[in-house]
C-alpha positions as CSV (number, residue, x, y, z in Angstrom):
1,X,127.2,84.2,172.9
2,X,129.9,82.0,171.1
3,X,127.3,79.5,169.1
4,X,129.7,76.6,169.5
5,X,129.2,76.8,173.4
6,X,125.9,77.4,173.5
7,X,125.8,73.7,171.4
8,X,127.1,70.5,171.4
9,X,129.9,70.6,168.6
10,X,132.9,67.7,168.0
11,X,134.9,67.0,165.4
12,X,133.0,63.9,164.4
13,X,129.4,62.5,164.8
14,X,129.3,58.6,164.4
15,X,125.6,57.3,163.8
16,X,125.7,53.8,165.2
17,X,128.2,51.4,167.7
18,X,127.7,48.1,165.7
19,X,131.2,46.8,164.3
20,X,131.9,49.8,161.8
21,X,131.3,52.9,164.3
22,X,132.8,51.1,167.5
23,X,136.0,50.7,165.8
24,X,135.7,54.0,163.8
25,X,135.0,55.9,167.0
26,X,137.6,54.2,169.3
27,X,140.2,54.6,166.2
28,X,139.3,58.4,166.0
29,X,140.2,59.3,169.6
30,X,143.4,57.6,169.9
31,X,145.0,60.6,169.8
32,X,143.1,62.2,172.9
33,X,143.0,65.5,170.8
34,X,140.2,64.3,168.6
35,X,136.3,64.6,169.4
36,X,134.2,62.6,169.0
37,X,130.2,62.1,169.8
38,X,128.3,58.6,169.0
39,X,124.7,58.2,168.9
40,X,123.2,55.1,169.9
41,X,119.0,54.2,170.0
42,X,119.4,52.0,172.6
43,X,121.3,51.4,175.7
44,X,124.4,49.5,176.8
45,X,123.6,46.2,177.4
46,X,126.7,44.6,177.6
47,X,126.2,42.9,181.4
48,X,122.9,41.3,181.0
49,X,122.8,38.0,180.9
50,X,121.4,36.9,177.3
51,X,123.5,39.6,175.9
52,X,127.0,38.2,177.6
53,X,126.2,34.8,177.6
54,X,126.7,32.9,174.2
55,X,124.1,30.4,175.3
56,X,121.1,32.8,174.6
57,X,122.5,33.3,171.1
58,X,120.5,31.2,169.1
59,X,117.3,32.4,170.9
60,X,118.5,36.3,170.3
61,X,117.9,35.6,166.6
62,X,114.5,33.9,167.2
63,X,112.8,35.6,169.3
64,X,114.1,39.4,169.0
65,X,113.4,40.8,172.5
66,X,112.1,44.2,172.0
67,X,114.9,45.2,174.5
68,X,117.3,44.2,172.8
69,X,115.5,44.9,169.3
70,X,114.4,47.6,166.5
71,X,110.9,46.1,166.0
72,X,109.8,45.7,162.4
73,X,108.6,43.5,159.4
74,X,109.8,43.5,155.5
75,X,106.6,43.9,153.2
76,X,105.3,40.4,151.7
77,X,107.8,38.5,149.9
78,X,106.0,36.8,146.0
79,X,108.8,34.7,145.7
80,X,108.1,32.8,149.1
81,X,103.9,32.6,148.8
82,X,103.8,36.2,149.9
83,X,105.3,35.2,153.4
84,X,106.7,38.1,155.5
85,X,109.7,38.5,157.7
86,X,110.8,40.4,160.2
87,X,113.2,43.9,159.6
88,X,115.3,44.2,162.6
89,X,118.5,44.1,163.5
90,X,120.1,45.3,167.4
91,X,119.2,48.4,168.9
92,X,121.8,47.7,171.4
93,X,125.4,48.9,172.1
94,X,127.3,47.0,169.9
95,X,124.4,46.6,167.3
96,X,124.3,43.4,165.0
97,X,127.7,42.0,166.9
98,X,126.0,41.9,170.2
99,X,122.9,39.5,169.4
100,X,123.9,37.8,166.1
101,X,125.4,34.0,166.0
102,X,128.7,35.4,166.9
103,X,130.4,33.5,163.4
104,X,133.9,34.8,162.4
105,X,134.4,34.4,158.9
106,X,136.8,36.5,156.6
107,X,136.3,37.1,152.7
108,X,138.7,34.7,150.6
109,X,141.7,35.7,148.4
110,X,139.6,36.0,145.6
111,X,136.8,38.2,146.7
112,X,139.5,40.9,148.0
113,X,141.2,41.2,145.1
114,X,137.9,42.3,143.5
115,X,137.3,44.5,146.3
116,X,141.2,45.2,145.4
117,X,140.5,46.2,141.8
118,X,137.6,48.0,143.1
119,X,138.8,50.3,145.9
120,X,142.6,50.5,145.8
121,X,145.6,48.5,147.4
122,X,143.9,49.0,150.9
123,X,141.8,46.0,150.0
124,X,144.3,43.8,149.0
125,X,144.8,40.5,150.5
126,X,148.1,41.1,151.7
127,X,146.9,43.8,153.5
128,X,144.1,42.8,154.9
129,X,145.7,40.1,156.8
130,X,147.2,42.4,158.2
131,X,144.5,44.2,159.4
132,X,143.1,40.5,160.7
133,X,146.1,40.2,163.1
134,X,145.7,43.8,164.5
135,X,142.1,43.1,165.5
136,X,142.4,39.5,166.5
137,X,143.2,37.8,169.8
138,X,143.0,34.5,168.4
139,X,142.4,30.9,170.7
140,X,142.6,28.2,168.2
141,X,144.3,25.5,167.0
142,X,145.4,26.7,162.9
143,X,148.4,25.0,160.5
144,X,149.6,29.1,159.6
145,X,150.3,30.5,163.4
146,X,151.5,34.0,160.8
147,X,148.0,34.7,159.3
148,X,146.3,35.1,162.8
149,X,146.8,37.8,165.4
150,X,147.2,37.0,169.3
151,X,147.4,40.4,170.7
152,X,144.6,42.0,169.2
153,X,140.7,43.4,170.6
154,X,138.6,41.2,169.4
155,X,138.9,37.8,171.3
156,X,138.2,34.7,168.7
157,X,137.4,31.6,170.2
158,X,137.6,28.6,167.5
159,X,134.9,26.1,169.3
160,X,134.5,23.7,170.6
161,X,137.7,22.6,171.7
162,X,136.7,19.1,171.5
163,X,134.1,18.7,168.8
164,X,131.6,15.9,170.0
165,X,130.8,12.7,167.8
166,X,128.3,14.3,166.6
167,X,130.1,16.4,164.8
168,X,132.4,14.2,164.0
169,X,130.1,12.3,162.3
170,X,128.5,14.7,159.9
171,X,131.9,15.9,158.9
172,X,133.0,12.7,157.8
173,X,129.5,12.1,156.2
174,X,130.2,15.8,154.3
175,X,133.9,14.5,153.2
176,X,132.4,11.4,151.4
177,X,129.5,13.0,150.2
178,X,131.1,15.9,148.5
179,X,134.8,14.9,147.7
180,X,135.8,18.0,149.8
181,X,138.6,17.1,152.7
182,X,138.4,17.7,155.7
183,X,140.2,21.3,156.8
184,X,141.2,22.7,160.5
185,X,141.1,26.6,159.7
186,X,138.5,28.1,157.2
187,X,140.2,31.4,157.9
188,X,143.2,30.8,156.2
189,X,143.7,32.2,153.2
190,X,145.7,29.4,151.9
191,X,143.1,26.5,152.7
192,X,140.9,25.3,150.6
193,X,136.9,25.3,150.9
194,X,135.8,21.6,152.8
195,X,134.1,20.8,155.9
196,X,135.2,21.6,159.6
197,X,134.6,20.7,163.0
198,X,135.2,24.1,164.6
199,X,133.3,27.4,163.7
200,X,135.5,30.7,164.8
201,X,133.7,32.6,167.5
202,X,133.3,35.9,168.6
203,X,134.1,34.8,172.3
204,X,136.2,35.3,174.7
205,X,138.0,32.3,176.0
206,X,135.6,31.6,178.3
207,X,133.0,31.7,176.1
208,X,131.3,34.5,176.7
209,X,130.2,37.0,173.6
210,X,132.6,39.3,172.4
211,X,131.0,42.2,170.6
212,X,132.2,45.7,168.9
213,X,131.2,47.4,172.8
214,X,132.6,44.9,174.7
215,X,135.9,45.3,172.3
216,X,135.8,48.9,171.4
217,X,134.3,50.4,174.1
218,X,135.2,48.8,176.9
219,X,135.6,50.1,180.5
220,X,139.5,51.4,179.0
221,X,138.0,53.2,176.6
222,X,134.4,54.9,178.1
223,X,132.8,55.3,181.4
224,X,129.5,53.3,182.0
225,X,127.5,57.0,181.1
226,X,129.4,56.9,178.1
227,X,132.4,59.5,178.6
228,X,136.3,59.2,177.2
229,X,138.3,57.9,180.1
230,X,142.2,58.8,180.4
231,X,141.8,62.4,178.5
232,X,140.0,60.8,175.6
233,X,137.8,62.6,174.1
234,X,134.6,60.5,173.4
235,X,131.2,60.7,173.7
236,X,128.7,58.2,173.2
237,X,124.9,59.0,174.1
238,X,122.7,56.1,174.8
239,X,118.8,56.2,173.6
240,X,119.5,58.4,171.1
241,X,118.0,58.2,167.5
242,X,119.8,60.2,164.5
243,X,116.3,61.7,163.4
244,X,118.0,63.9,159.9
245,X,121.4,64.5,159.1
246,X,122.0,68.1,158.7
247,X,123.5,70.0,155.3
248,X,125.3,73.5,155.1
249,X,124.9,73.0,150.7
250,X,126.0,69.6,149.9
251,X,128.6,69.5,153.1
252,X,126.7,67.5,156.3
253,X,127.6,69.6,159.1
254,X,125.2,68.2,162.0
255,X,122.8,65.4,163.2
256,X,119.3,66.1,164.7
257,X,118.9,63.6,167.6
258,X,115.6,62.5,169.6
259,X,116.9,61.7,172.8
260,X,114.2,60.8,175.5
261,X,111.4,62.5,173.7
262,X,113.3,65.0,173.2
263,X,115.1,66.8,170.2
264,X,118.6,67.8,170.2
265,X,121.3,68.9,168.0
266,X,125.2,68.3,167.2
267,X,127.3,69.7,164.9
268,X,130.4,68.6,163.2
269,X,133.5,70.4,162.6
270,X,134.7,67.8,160.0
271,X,132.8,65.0,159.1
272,X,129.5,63.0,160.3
273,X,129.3,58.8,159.7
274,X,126.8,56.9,159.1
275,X,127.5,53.2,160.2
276,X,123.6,52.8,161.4
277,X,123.8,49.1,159.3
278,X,119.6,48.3,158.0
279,X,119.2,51.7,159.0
280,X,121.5,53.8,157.2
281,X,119.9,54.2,153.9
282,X,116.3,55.5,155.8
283,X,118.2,57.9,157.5
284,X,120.3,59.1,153.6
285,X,116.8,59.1,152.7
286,X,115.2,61.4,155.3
287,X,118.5,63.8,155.0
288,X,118.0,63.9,151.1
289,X,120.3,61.8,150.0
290,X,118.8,59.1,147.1
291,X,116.3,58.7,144.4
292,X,114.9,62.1,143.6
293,X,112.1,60.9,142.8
294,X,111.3,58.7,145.7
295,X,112.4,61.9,147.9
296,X,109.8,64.2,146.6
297,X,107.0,62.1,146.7
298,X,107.4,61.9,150.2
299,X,108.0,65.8,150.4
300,X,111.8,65.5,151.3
301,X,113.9,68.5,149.8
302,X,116.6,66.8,147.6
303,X,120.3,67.6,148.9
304,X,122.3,64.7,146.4
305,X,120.3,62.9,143.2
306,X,121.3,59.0,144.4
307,X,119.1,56.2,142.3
308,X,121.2,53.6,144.0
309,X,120.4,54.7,147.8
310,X,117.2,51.9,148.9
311,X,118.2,49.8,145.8
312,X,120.4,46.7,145.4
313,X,119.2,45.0,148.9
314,X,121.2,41.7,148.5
315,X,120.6,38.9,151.9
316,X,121.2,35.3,151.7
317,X,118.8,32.4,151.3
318,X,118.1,30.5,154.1
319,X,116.9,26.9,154.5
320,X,117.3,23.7,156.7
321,X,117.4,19.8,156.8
322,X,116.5,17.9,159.7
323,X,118.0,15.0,161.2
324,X,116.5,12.9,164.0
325,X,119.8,11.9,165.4
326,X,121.8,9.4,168.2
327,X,120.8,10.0,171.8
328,X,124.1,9.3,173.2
329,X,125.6,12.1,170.7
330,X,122.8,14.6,171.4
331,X,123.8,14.3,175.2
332,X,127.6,14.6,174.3
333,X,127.0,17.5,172.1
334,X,125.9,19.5,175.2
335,X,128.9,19.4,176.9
336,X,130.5,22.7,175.5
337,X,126.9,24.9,175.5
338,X,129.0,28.2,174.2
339,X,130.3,26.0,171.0
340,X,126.9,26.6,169.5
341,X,127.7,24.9,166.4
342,X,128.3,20.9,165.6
343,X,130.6,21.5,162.1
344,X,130.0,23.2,158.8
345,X,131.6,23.6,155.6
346,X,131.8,25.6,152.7
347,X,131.1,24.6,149.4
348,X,130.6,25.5,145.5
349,X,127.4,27.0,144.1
350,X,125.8,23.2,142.6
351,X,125.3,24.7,139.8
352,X,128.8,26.3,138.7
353,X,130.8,23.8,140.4
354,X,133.9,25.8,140.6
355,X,136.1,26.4,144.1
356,X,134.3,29.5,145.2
357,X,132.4,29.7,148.2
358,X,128.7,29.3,147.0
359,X,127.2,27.7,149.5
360,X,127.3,27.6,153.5
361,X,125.9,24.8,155.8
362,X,126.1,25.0,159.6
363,X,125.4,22.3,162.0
364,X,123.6,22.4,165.0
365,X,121.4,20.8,167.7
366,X,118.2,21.7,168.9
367,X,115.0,20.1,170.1
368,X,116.2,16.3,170.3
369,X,117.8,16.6,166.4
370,X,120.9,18.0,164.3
371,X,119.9,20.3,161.8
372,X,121.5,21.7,159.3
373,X,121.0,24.9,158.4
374,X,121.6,26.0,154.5
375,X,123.0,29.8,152.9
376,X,122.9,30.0,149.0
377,X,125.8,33.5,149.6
378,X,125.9,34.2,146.0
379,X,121.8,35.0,145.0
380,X,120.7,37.1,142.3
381,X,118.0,38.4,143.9
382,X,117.7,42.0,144.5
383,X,115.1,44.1,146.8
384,X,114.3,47.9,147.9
385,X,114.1,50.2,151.1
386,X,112.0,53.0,150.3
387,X,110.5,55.3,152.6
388,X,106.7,56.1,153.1
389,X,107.4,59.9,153.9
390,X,109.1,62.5,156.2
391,X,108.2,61.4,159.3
392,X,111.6,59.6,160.6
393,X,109.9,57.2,163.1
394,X,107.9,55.8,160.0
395,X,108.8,51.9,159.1
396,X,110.3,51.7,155.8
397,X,109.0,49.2,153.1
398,X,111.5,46.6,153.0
399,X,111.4,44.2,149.9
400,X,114.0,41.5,150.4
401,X,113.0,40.3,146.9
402,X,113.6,36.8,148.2
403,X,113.7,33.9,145.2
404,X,112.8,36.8,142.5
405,X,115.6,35.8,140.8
406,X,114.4,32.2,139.1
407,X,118.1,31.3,139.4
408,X,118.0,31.3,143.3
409,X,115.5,29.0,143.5
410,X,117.4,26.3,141.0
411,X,120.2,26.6,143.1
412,X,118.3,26.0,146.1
413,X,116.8,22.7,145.0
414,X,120.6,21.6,143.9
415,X,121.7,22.1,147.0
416,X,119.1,19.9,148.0
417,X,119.6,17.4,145.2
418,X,123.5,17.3,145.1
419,X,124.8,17.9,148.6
420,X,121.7,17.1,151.6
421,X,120.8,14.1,149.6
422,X,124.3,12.7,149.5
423,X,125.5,13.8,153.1
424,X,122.0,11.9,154.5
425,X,122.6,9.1,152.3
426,X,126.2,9.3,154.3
427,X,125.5,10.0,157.5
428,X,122.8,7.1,157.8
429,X,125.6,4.7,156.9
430,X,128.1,6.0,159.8
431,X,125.3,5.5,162.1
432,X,121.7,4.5,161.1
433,X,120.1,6.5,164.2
434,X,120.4,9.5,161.5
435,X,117.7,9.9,159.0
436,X,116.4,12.9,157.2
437,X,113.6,13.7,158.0
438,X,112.6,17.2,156.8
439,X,112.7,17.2,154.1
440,X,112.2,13.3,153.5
441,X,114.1,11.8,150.4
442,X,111.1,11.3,148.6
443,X,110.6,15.4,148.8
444,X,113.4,15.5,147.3
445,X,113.3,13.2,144.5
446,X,110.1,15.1,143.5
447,X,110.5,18.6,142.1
448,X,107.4,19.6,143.0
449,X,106.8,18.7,146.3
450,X,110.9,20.2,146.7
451,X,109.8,23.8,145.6
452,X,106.6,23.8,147.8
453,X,109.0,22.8,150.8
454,X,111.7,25.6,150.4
455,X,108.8,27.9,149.9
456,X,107.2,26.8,153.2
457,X,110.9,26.3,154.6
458,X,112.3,29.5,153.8
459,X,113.9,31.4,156.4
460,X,115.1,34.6,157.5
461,X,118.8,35.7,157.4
462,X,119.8,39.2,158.7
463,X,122.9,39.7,156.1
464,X,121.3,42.7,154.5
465,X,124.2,44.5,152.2
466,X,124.2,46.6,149.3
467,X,121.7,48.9,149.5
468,X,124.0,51.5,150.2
469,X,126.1,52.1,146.8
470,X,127.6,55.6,146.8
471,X,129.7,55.5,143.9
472,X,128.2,55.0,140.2
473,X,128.4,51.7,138.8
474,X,131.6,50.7,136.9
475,X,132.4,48.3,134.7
476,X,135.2,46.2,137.1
């Protein structure tokens, strides 16, 4: 019997359908001569309700349905009073894009021409505005029409159309506070970093969620079951974990699959891709690709030496200030439910005080007051993955390393300090109904009192990167 009929064999395996292998996988088959098979843990989701309907969105990334959810928690964090935190991100078609806070926000100038230096001309700024417009259907009002793309996949709704007072208000209170203008499109690479009264949305223009599934495998591009439609040849299998990739010498030729209890195989004829975000360096791991010695003590065969595989785990701080706030604008703010946002603004690291974007506060409304919720994206901080052993349905240890760096934990307090201080100090004098209340001024003032609330404060952000470094370090 011919082996390749007797098994499932395509050109490609794609682990994953988040943003990476959605695209990937719809990109691949273009050409309706191509084959393709994607492996997805959980199921297509796209039509239920708190899935399609942005409204749910802030209450995805709270209460992390098991449905919806890989279920998990990070290892105690010494940096935060050995808190823990949970280690999930979606098991869902679509992945992290179909229960995240649906925020569009593209790296600056400056950061792709590192990437530039880094990886080649493909990076480039010029080029990747390019790439923007190809993937963009943009709805929203910008000063450089030319940097956005309007016939694109991925519908971006800037929102709300008409920011609320509320908004309004703390973007004003921001401008005074910080000496930052006010700007209209954060996504242009020619503006500078300042507050704003409309976040850019993954929605459609209704306001519904747009996602890598809903954009890249849509009902154009798969059947509901998952098969190519129109001759292309795609195949994506739903509740289907990538157990072990599969090596012929150093060459991954195959993915073993657990499929409804059961185990499976594919083969590839060219490559297999890994885009399973959190979960991609476990599975490297349990293939035999990373740190030798980590491999071996959990009685993995070693395919590729990798120190840097599980290492490097880089996420953003995450912190709030609460506002009790004015009734009236509370009540107004409601009006446009899928905005999900009242302003934000991007601002300098405190402590560097350069033009670079350090430092990200959101706006938002919930339980009777604004808060606002605070991102330190430049930390020093650095955790681990590491698994426990071979068994593939075994929770790795994640150690976020959160505040390990002393530096993080100075900047945090700055931001504190410098920019919540001011902006409440602001805010109360375009309306007194706005006080800060969490935490109070005098927390503030009092070092501390400050460091004991972060701790207790600290929050959970699930921007996990770098813990996937293939190449060897450079010095770039």
């Amino acid at each position: 019997m011919d082996e390749n009929k007797s098994k499932m064999v395509f050109d490609y395996i794609v682990v994953g359908t988040g943003p990476a292998g959605a695209v990937i996988s719809k990109t691949l088959t273009d050409d309706k001569k191509t084959s393709v098979l994607v492996l997805e843990a959980g199921e297509n989701n796209d039509q239920d309700q708190p899935i399609r309907d942005s409204r749910f969105a802030p209450e995805l990334e709270e209460k992390f349905f098991p449905e919806y959810f890989w279920q998990g928690e990070g290892v105690p964090q010494p940096g935060v009073d050995e808190r823990t935190f949970e280690w999930t991100t979606g098991r869902l078609s679509g992945g992290g894009s179909s229960i995240n806070g649906e925020q569009y926000v593209r790296p600056t100038p400056d950061i792709l021409k590192e990437w530039e230096k880094l990886l080649g001309s493909l990076w480039s700024p010029k080029q990747a505005i390019q790439n923007f417009k190809q993937l963009e259907n943009y709805n929203g009002k910008t000063r450089t029409p030319n940097i956005h793309g309007y016939n694109g996949r991925i519908d971006i709704r800037q929102a709300p159309v008409n920011p609320p007072n509320i908004t309004r208000k703390l973007v004003s209170a921001i401008e005074k506070a910080t000496g930052f203008k006010k700007i209209l499109d954060y996504n242009d690479p020619g503006t500078p970093i300042g507050p704003f009264k409309r976040w850019q949305l993954f929605q459609k223009p209704d306001g519904q969620r747009e996602s890598a599934s809903t954009a890249f495998l849509s009902s154009d591009i798969i059947t509901p079951d998952g098969i190519g439609v129109n001759g292309r040849k795609l195949t994506v299998l739903y509740k289907s974990t990538a157990l072990k990739i599969l090596f012929k010498q150093k060459k991954a030729v195959g993915v073993d699959i657990l499929k409804e209890g059961k185990k499976i195989r594919a083969l590839a004829r060219k490559k297999v891709i890994i885009s399973a975000g959190i979960n991609s360096a476990q599975l490297l791991m349990l293939s035999g690709i990373g740190p030798s010695a980590d491999l071996r003590e959990a009685g993995i065969p070693v395919v590729f030496d990798n120190p840097n595989v599980g290492k490097n785990l880089t996420n953003h701080t995450l912190n709030t200030a609460v506002f009790t706030a004015n009734s009236n604008d509370l009540q107004e703010a409601l009006k446009d439910p899928n905005g999900l946002y009242t302003g934000g603004t991007f601002l300098p690291d405190p402590l560097l005080r350069n033009k670079r974007r350090g430092v990200q506060l959101i706006g938002s409304v919930a339980e009777g007051k604004l808060i606002i919720t605070i991102l330190f994206l430049q930390p020093k901080s650095r955790g681990s993955i590491k698994i426990q052993n071979a068994d593939p349905l075994k929770i790795v240890l994640a150690d976020e390393g959160f505040l390990d760096n002393p530096y993080d934990l100075e900047v945090v307090k700055e931001i504190y300090k410098t920019y919540i201080k001011s902006i409440a100090m602001k805010l109360s004098e375009i309306d007194s109904a706005y006080q800060l209340v969490s935490p109070t001024l005098e927390m503030i003032e009092d070092d501390e009192q400050l460091v004991d609330f972060i701790k207790e404060n600290f929050g959970h952000n699930h921007h996990q990167q770098s813990s996937l470094r293939m190449a060897p370090f450079t010095n770039c």
